[in-house]
C-alpha positions in Angstrom: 16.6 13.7 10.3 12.8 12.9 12.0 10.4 11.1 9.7 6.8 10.1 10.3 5.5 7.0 9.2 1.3 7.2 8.6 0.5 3.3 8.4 3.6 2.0 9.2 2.2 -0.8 11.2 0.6 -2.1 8.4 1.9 -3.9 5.2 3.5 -1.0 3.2 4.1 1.4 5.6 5.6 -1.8 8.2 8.0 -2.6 5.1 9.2 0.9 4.4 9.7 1.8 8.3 11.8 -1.6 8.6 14.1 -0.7 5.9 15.0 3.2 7.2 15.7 1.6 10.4 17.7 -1.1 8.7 19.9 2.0 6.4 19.0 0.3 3.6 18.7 3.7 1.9 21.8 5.7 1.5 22.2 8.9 3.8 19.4 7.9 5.5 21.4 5.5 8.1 20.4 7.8 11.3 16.8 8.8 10.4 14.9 8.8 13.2 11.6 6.8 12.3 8.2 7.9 14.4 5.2 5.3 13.8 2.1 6.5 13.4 -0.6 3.9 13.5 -3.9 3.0 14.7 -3.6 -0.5 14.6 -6.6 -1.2 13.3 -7.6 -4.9 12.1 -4.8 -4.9 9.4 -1.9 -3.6 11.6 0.4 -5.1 14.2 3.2 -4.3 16.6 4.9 -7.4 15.1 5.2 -5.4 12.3 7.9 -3.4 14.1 11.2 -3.5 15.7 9.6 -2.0 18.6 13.2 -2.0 20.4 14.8 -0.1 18.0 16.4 3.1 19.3 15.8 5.3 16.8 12.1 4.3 16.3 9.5 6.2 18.2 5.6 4.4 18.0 2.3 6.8 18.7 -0.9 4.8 18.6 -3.2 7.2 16.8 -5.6 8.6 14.4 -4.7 10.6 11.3 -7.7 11.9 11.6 -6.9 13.1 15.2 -5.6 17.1 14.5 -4.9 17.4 18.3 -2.9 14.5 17.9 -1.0 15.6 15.2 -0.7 18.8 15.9 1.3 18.0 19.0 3.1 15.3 16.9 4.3 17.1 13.5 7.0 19.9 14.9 10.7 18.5 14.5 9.3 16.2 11.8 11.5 17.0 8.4 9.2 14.7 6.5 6.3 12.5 6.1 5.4 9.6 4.0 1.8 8.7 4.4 0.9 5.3 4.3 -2.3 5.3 6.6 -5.7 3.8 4.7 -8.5 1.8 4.5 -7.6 -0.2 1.7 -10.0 -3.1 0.8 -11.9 -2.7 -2.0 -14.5 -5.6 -1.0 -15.0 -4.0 2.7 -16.0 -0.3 1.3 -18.4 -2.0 -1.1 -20.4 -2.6 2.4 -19.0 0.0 4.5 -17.7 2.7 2.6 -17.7 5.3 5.6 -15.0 4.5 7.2 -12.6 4.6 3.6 -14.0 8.5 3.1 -13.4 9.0 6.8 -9.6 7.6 6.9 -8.8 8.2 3.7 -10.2 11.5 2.6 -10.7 13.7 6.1 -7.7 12.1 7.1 -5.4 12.8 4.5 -6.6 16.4 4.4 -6.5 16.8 8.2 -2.7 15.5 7.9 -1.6 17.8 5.3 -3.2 20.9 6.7 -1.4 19.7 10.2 2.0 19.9 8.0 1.0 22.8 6.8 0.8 24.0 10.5 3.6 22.4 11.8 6.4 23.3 9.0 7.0 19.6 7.5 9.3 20.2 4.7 8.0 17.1 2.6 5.6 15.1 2.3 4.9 11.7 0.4 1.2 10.6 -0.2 1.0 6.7 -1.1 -1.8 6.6 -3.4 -3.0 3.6 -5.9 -3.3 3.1 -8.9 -7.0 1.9 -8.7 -7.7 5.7 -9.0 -7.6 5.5 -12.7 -10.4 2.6 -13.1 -9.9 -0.1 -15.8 -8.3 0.4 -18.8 -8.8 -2.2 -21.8 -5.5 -1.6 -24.0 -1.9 0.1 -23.1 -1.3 1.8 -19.6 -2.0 4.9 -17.7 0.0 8.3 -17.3 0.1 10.4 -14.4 -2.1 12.7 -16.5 -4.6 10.2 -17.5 -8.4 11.3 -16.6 -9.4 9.7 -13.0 -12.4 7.4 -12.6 -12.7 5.0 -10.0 -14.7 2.3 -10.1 -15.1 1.3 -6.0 -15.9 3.6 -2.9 -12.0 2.5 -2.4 -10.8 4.1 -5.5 -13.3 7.2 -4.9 -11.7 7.5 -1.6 -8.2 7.7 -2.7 -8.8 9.7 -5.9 -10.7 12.4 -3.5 -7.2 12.1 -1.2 -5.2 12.9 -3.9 -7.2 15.7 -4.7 -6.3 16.8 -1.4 -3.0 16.8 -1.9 -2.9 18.4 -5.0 -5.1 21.3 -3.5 -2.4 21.8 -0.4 0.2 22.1 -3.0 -1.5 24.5 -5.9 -3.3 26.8 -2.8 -0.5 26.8 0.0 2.7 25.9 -1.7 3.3 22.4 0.3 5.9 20.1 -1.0 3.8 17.4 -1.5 4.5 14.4 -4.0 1.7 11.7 -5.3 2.8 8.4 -6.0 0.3 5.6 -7.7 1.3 2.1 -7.3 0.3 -0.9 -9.3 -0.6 -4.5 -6.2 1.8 -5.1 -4.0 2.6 -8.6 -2.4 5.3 -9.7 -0.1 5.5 -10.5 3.9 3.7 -9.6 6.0 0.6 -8.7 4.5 -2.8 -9.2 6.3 -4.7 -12.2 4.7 -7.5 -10.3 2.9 -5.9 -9.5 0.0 -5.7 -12.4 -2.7 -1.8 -13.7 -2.3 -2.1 -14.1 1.5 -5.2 -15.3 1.3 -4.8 -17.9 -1.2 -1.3 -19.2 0.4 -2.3 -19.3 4.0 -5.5 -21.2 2.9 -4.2 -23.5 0.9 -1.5 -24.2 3.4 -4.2 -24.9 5.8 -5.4 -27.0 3.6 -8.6 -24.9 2.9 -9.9 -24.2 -0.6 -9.6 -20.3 -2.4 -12.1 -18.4 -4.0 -11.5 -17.0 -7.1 -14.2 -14.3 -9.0 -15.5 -14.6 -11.8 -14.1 -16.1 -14.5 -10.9 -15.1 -13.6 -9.3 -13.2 -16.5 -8.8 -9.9 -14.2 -5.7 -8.3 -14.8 -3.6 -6.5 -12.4 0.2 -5.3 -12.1 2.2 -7.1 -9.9 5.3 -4.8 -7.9 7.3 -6.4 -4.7 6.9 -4.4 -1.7 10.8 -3.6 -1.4 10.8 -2.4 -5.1 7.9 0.2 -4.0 9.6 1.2 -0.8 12.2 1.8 -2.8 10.7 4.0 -5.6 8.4 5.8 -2.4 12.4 6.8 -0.9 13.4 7.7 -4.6 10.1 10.2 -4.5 11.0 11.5 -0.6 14.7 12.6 -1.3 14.0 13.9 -5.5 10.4 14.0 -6.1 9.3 17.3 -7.8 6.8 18.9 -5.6 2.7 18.7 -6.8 4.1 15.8 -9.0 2.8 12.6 -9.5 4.5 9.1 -9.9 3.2 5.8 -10.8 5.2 3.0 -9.6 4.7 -0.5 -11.2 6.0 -3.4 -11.6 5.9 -4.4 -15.1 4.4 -8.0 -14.6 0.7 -8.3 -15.4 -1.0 -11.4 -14.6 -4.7 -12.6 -14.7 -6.4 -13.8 -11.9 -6.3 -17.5 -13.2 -2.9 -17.4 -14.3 -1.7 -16.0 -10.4 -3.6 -18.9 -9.2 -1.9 -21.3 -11.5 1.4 -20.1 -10.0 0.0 -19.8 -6.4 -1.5 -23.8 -6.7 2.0 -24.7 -8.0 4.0 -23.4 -4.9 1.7 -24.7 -2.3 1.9 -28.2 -3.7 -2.1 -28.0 -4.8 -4.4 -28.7 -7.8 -7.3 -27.1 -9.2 -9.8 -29.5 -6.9 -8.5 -26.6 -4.4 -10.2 -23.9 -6.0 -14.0 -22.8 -5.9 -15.4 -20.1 -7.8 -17.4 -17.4 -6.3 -19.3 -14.6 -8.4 -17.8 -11.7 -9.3 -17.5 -8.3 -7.1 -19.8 -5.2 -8.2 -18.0 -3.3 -10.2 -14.5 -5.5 -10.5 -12.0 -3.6 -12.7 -11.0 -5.7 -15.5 -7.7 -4.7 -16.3 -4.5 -2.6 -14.3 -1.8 -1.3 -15.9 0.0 2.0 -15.1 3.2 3.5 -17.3 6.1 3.9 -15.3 8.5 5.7 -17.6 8.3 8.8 -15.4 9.7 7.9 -12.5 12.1 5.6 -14.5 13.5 8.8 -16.5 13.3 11.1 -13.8 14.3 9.2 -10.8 15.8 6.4 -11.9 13.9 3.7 -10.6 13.8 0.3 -12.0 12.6 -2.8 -10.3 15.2 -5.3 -8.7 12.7 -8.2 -7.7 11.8 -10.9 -10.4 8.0 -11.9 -10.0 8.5 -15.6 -9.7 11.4 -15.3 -7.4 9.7 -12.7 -5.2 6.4 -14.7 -5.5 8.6 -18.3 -3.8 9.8 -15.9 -1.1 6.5 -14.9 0.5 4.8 -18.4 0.1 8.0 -19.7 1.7 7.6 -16.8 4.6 4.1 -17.5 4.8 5.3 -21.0 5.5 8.3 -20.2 7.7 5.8 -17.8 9.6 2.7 -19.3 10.9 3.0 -17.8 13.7 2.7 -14.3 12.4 -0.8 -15.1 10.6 -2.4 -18.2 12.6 -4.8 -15.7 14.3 -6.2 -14.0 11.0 -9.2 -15.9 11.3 -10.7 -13.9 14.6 -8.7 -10.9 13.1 -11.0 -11.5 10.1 -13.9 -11.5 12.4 -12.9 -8.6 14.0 -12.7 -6.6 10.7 -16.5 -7.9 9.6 
């Protein structure tokens, strides 16, 4: 069996190609695993067993058709990872998400389409909803997004949606609540936080801190995305979460705690335009249908990746002029 991998240099995407070439998911111990990535700011060959036999790496564009095009045929599947994905950058410089993230989704599923792909997984987020105040979202709850992020993503998975109800392509939607684990570029808040305060720097936190978002391991999502690839329903949707909401202050409290820092460490900043007060998505689809439950305890999986981050200086010692770069 051929996948392709849109992203998988990145965070997500690195994480689910790792663990197909690893067998960690049954029947799937021979997959052939081809890498499509950019390798933009945010992704890295280190990322990647790049010796692996049975993984194939194309530097590229999803929004390249040529390129895919010539890339597709002998592909049974494709799980597409491959965004722009941070909501402060598209507050400045939303072009680039509705580029990416909209033209290329759509130029990926019509090449699919072209090509024969028999399935294909679109890795969306559950930022498309926008905030919600009280309980949590089903996959049928009305979309409204709140950043040119969110936009982005919502319009992608309209995409998808229209390539299933026009052409018939098996195409599945999944909506995941934040991720953290390894290797994750230092932007986002949990890298960010634990690589600055173990260099001893202090963290900005927005606001006044009482945010909520829904907190899933990386591995328990990689997990539900396979769940989706080998049973998903076709035009379905799937939110994936993690069942752990936290606010702002109180993932701070936690972070401080496991980086051997206090409070003195932490400077507030004001808010972002149009922050999202609360996250929560209902999972019990993809719980009753496919099974899916998460395996990683927050606070356990939380020690592991300050403990990587540790372990792993190497990996994100650089982010600084990758940082740059990105600006």
């Amino acid at each position: 069996m051929n996948i392709l991998v849109t992203g998988g240099a990145g965070f997500i995407g690195g994480h689910y190609a790792r663990g197909l070439l690893d067998g960690r998911h049954p029947g799937f111990e021979d997959v052939r695993v081809t890498v499509l990535d950019k390798l933009t700011y945010a992704g890295t060959l280190a990322n990647l067993p790049m010796d692996h036999p049975r993984l194939t790496f194309v530097r590229g564009d999803v929004c390249d058709e040529e390129l895919l095009l010539g890339l597709l045929p002998g592909h049974d599947a494709v799980v597409h990872f491959a965004a722009e994905s941070h909501v402060d950058r598209s507050l400045v410089a939303p072009s680039g998400f509705v580029r990416t993230n909209v033209a290329g989704t759509q130029t990926l599923l019509h090449c699919c389409l072209a090509a024969g792909v028999a399935k294909v997984v679109h890795v969306s987020t559950d930022e498309v909803y926008g905030t919600i105040e009280r309980g949590s979202w089903r996959e049928d709850h009305l979309l409204e997004p709140n950043s040119p992020y969110a936009a982005s993503k919502a319009a992608a998975d309209m995409m998808a949606r229209a390539a299933f109800r026009t052409h018939g392509l098996d195409v599945s939607i999944t909506r995941c609540s934040n991720n953290y684990g390894s290797h994750q570029f230092a932007e986002k808040v949990i890298p960010l936080f634990v690589t600055s305060l173990l260099d001893g720097r202090d963290v900005p936190l927005y606001g006044d801190g009482r945010n909520v978002r829904e907190w899933l391991h990386v591995e328990d999502h990689c997990r539900a995305v396979q769940l989706v690839l080998e049973r998903g329903r076709a035009g379905e949707i799937y939110n994936v979460g993690g069942g752990v909401e936290l606010t702002n202050m109180e993932l701070t409290a936690k972070l401080l705690d496991l980086c051997g820092a206090d409070w003195s460490r932490v400077r507030a900043v004001p808010d972002r335009k149009g922050h999202d007060l609360r996250y929560s998505v209902d999972s019990t689809k993809i719980r009753e249908e496919l099974g899916f439950t998460p395996r990683i305890a927050f606070d356990t999986g939380l020690a592991e990746v300050v403990r990587w981050y540790g372990d792993n200086r190497e990996w994100w010692d650089t982010r600084e002029e990758r940082m740059a770069d990105a600006r």
